[in-house]
N, C-alpha and C positions, 0 to 999 in steps of 0.2 A: 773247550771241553769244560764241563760244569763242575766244581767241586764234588767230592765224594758224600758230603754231607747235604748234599742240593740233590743227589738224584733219587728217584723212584724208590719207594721202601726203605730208605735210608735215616736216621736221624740223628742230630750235632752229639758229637759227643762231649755233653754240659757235665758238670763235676759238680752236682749240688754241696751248700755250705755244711761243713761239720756239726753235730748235733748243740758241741759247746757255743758256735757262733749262733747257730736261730735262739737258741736260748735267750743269749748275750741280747740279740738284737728286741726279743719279746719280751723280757724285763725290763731292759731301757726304755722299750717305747713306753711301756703299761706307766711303768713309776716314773719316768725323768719324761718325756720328750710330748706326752698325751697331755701333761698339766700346762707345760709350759706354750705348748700349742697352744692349749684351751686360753690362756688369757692372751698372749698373743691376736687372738681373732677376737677377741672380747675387745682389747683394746683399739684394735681397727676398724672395729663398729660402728665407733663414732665420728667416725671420719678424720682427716688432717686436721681439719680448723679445728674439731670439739678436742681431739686429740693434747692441740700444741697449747688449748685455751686452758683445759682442765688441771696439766702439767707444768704450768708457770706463775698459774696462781700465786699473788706476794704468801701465802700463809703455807702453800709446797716449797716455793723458793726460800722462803724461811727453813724449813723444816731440812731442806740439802742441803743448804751452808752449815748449820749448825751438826748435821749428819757428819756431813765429809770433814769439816773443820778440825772438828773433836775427834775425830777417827783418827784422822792424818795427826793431830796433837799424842793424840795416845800409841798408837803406833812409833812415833819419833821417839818416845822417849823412852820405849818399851827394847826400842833399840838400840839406845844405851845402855842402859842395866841388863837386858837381857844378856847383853854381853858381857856382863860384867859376871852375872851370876855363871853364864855358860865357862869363863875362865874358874869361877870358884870351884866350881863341880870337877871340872877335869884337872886341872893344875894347882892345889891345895889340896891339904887332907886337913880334916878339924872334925871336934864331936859332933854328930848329927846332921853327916854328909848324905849318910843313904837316907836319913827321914827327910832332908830337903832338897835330896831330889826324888824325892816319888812326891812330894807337895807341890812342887812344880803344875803336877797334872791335874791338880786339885779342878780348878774350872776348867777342865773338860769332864770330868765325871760331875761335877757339883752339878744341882738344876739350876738355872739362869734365876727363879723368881727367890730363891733360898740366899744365892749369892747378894743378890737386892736387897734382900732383908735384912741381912748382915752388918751391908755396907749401911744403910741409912740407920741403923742401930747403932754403928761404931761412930760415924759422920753426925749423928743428927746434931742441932746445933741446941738441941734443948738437953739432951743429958746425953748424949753420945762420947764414949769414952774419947775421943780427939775432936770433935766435932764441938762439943762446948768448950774446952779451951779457945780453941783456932777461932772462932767466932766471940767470947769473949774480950778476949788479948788481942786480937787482930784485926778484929771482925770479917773475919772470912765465912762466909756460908756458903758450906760444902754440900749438905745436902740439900736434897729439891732445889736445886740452881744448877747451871753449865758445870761448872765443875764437880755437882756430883757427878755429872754423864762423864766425862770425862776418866773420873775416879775409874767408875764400873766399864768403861772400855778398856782400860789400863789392866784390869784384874782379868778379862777373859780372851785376853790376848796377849798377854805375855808370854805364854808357854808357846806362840807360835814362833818367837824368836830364839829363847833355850834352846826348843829341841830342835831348831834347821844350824844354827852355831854349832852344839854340843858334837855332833859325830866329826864336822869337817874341822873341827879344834885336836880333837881326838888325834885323827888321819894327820896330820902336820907332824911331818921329823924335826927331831929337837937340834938335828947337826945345823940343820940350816941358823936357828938363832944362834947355835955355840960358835959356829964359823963367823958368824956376821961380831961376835962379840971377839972374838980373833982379831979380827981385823981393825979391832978399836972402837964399836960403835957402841951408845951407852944405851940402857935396856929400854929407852923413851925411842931410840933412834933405830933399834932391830923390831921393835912391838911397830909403826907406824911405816918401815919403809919393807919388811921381811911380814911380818906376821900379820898384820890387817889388811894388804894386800888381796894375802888368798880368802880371808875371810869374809870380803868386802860382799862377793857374791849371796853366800850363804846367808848375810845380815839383810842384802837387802828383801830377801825371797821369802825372809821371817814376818820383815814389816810389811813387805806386801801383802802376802796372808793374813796377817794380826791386821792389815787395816780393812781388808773384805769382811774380817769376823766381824769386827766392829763396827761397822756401818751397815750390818743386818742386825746388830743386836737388840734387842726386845725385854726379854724375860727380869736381866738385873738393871736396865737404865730403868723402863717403867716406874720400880718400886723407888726408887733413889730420886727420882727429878718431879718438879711439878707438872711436866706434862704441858703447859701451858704455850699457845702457840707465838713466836717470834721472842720467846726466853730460852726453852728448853726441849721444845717438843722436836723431836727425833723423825725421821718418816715413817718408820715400819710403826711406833703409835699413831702417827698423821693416817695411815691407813686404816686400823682399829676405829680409828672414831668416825670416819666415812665409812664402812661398815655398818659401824650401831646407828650411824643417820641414816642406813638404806642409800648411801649415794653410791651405788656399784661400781656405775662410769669412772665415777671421780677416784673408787678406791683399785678400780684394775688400771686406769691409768699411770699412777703413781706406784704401783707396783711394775707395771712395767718399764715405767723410769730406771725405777732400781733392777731391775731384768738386767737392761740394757746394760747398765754401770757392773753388774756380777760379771758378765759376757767380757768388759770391756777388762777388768779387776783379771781376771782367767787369763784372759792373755797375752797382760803385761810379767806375770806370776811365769809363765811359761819361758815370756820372752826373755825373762830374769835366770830362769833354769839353765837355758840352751847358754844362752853368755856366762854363766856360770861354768858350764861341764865344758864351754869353749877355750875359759880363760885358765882354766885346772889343766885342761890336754895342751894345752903353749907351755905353762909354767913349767909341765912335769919334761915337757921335749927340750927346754932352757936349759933346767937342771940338768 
């Protein structure tokens, strides 16, 4: 006998999506999913060979070392002091705690090309408040060199370490270090075997973010570096200037290099989260 929904006159009884979900799904396609398609098939265009030719070019592969390098450089170190600062904020009191943490957030509201101008004004090695010293005394040159980039990746990805630290610093009982210090352990030996522990998570999913920011960044390396290809040129400028050649192929290929690498950035961030909220839900069933 034939189901109830198969026979004569009859039809399935389907439960179309709620109005919030067609929405959901007709803004994402409109803004997120219709652009990144559209290069996507741009880049497929040109086939595997023109594809794998135009993407490994010594002056793109220049342009990724120097990307990722400096990301991965600013991000590590962003994860030490972010830590440092994220303990200052929650566990110290001192004058001008609430103005430095609302500065914190400074480059996320700052514009990227304002942030640049700053930095190669403060860096520049010709009259730059730190910038002519460090290159007189030392001869370091900060700006227009790798390590401005550097600098300006430092700056607009720090707050992605503060603020993933700052809450799960917060959440941390204090019995646990009083107890561990009960037991005789000295405040080097409860911070590194008790308290960085649970923190370990949260720090890495900061630098992981701080390093996706900064290997898109644009707006403040630009003004800061010379641009200049196998010194300092960055890929999202390696794109810019394929553009202003008219070379399309060469500039959707290489954007979708970095496509790929955002995709791949997303969901190690994730895979960081899940083992995070995994390694919280053990500690909390230990305890």
């Amino acid at each position: 006998m034939a189901p109830a929904w198969l026979r004569p006159g009859t039809l399935p009884n389907l439960k179309l999506p709620s109005w919030p979900w067609r929405i959901t799904w007709l803004y994402l396609g409109l803004v997120l999913f219709l652009p990144l398609g559209a290069i996507t098939l741009k880049a497929a265009g040109v086939g595997p060979a023109g594809f794998w030719e135009l993407a490994t070019t010594p002056e793109a592969i220049a342009s990724y070392q120097i990307s990722f390098g400096l990301a991965l450089a600013a991000s590590l170190i962003n994860g030490v002091f972010g830590l440092v600062i994220a303990w200052a904020l929650v566990r110290c009191r001192f004058p001008g705690q609430r103005l430095l943490d609302s500065l914190i957030d400074l480059p996320f509201a700052l514009p990227t090309a304002v942030a640049g101008l700053a930095l190669a004004a403060v860096y520049s090695s010709e009259n730059g408040w730190l910038g002519e010293p460090l290159y007189r005394l030392f001869g370091i040159k900060v700006a227009f060199s790798a390590i401005g980039v550097a600098v300006a990746m430092v700056f607009i990805s720090l707050p992605f370490v503060v603020r993933t630290v700052e809450p799960v610093l917060r959440s941390l009982e204090k019995e646990q270090e009083e107890a561990s210090w009960c037991l005789g352990a000295s405040q080097a030996q409860t911070f590194f075997r008790v308290v960085f522990p649970q923190l370990l998570p949260a720090i890495l999913g900061g630098i992981a973010q701080g390093f996706s920011r900064a290997v898109g960044e644009y707006g403040s390396v630009v003004m800061i570096s010379s641009n200049i290809p196998f010194v300092d040129l960055i890929t999202p400028t390696l794109i810019i200037q394929k553009l202003e050649e008219y070379d399309i192929d060469g500039a959707t290929v290489v954007g979708s290099v970095m496509l790929l690498f955002s995709l791949a950035s997303l969901l190690v961030i994730n895979l960081i989260q899940v083992w995070g909220q995994r390694y919280q839900a053990t500690s909390t069933a230990v305890g």
